[in-house]
N, C-alpha and C positions, 0 to 999 in steps of 0.2 A: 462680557466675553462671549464669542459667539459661540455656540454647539459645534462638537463635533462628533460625527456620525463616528460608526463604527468602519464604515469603507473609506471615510477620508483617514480615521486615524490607522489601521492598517495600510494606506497606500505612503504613510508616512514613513513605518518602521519600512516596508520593502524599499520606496526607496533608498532611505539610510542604510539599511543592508546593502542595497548595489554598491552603492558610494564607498562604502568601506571594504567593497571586494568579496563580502560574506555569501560564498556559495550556497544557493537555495536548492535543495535537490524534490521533485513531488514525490507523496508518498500518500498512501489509504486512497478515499474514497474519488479524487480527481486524475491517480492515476488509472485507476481500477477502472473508472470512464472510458479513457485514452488508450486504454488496452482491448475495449468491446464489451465490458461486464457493464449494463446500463443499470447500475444501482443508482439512490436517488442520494442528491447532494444537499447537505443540512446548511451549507455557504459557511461552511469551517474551514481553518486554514491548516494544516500538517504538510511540516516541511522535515526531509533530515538534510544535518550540514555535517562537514566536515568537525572531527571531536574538537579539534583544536579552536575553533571558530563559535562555538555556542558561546563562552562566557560574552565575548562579547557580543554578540547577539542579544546578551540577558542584559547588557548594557543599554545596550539602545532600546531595549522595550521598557528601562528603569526611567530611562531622559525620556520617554513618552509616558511616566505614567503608569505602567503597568506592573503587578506584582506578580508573582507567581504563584498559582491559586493553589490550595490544597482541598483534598477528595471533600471537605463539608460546602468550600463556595463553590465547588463546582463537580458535578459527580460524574465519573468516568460515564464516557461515551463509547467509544471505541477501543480494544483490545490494546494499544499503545498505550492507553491511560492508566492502564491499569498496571504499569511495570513502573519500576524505582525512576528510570532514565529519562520520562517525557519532562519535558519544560514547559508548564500549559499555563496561558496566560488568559483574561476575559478580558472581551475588549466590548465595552455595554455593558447597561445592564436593563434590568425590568424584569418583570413579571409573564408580561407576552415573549418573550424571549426576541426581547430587539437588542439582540447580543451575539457575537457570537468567539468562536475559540481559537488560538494562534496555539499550536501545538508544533513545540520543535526537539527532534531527536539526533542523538548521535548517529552520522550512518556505520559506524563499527556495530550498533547494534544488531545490524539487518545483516552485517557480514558481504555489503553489497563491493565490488570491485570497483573503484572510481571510475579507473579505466573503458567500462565498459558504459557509462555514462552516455546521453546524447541529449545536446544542448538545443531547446528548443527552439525556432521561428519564433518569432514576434509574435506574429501573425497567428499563431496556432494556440494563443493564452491570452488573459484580457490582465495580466498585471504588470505593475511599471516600473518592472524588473527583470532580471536574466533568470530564465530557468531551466533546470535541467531536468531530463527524465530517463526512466527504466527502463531498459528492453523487460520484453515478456521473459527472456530466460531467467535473467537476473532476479524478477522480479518474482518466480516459481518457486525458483532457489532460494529466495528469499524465506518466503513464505511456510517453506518446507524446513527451515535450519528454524524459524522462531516457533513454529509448530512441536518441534521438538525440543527444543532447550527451555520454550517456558511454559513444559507440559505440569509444571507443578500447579500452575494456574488454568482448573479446567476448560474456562470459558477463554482465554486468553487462544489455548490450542485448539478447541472449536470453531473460533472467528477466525484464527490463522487457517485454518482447513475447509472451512467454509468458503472464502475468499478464493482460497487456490483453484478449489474445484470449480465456482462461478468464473474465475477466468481462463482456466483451462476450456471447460465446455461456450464459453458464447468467442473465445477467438479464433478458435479451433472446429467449433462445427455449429451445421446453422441449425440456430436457436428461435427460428421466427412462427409463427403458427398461423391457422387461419381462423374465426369465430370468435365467441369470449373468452376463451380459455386454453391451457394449453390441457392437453389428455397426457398421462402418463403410463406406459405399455408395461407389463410384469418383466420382471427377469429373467424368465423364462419364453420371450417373445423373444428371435430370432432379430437379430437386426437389419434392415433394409438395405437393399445395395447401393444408396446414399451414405445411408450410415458407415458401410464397411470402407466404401472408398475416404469419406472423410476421415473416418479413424486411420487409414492408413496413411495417408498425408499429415495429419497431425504425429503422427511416429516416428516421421520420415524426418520431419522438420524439430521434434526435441529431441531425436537422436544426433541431430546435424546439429547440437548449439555448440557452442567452443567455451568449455567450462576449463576451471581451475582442477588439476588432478585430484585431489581431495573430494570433489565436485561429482566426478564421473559416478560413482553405487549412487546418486542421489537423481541425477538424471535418468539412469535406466530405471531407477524403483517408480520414478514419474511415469515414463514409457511403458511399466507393469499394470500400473497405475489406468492411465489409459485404454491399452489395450483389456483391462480387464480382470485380469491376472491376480490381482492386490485391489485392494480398498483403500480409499484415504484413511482410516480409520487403523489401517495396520502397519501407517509408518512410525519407527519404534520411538517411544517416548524422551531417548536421550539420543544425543549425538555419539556415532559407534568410535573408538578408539582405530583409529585407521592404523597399521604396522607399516 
């Protein structure tokens, strides 16, 4: 029987996901690209789908083969992993790590709005399948509700806040340098009139996102955020009871 790679047998499950309708939403590190945050790609897969759509999803990764691994075969990588909710599956194996991870979530986790969705080109993804992606607001807001609801897990809140701020600052203001390296100015350095003009287009543009009312204290605390004002660091640890 002949070998099969880890990219043939992933391009298996995606397509049998399309075939059966199973909406693939990006999520971590290939949308975090796609958004301007140039973190580097491990070629892992993390999708979230519709709640109702996983079991089967764990179906067709069962007709290929795949189990659902737990934290000894496989040790969290990314702050998704490390919650009750991920579906993580190996697809390889070995020791040089010629393997790699299909990680799939409820998107009720992320609190993300379907509606707000946008379905990608073809042309804009190398898989052979339909996919959909995040606007940046969504994707803030995101980042900010899991920041806070799974602050019992410290490292979990730190990767969530970590992430926000890497895509806040490279979508929003230019990130590029000159030399080996980038120089980092005190906080008491005065900001350049680059800087102030971009910061205030970056305010202009999350004060104008068109959020859910529940939504609105979480985009201006972003905007505080931004301008200054607040720290990532002093968004509050649980989500506030809204009246």
């Amino acid at each position: 029987m002949p070998h099969v790679t880890s990219e043939e047998k992933i391009d298996f499950i995606l397509v049998a996901f399309e075939s059966l309708k199973i909406v693939l939403i990006e999520w971590g590190i290939s949308l975090y690209i796609r958004l301007g945050y140039p973190v580097v790609s491990n070629g892992d897969y993390i999708f979230l789908l519709p709640d109702h759509q996983l079991s089967l999803a764990h179906s067709v990764c069962l007709d290929q083969g795949l189990f659902l691994a737990n934290n000894e075969q496989l040790k969290p990588l990314y702050a998704c992993e490390r919650t009750t909710v991920a579906q993580r599956y190996i697809l390889g194996a070995g020791a040089l790590r010629n393997y790699c991870r299909l990680i799939l979530l409820p998107v009720s986790w992320t609190g993300i709005d379907m509606g707000r969705l946008r379905l990608l080109a073809s042309t804009s993804h190398q898989l052979p399948c339909s996919l959909w992606t995040v606007p940046v607001s969504s994707t803030c807001l995101a980042l900010m509700r899991l920041a806070m609801r799974e602050s019992g897990d410290e490292q979990i809140r730190a990767d969530m806040l970590c992430s926000l701020a890497n895509i806040i600052a490279y979508h929003f203001f230019d990130m590029t340098y000159e030399g080996d390296y980038m120089t980092f100015v005190g906080d008491d350095v005065p900001l350049s009139r680059q800087e102030v003009a971009e910061m205030q287009v970056a305010l202009q543009q999350i004060r104008a996102w068109v959020v859910r009312d529940e939504e609105e204290w979480m985009r201006e605390t972003l905007a505080r955020i931004v301008a200054g004002e607040m720290s990532y660091d002093d968004l509050p640890r649980t989500m506030p009871v809204l009246c």
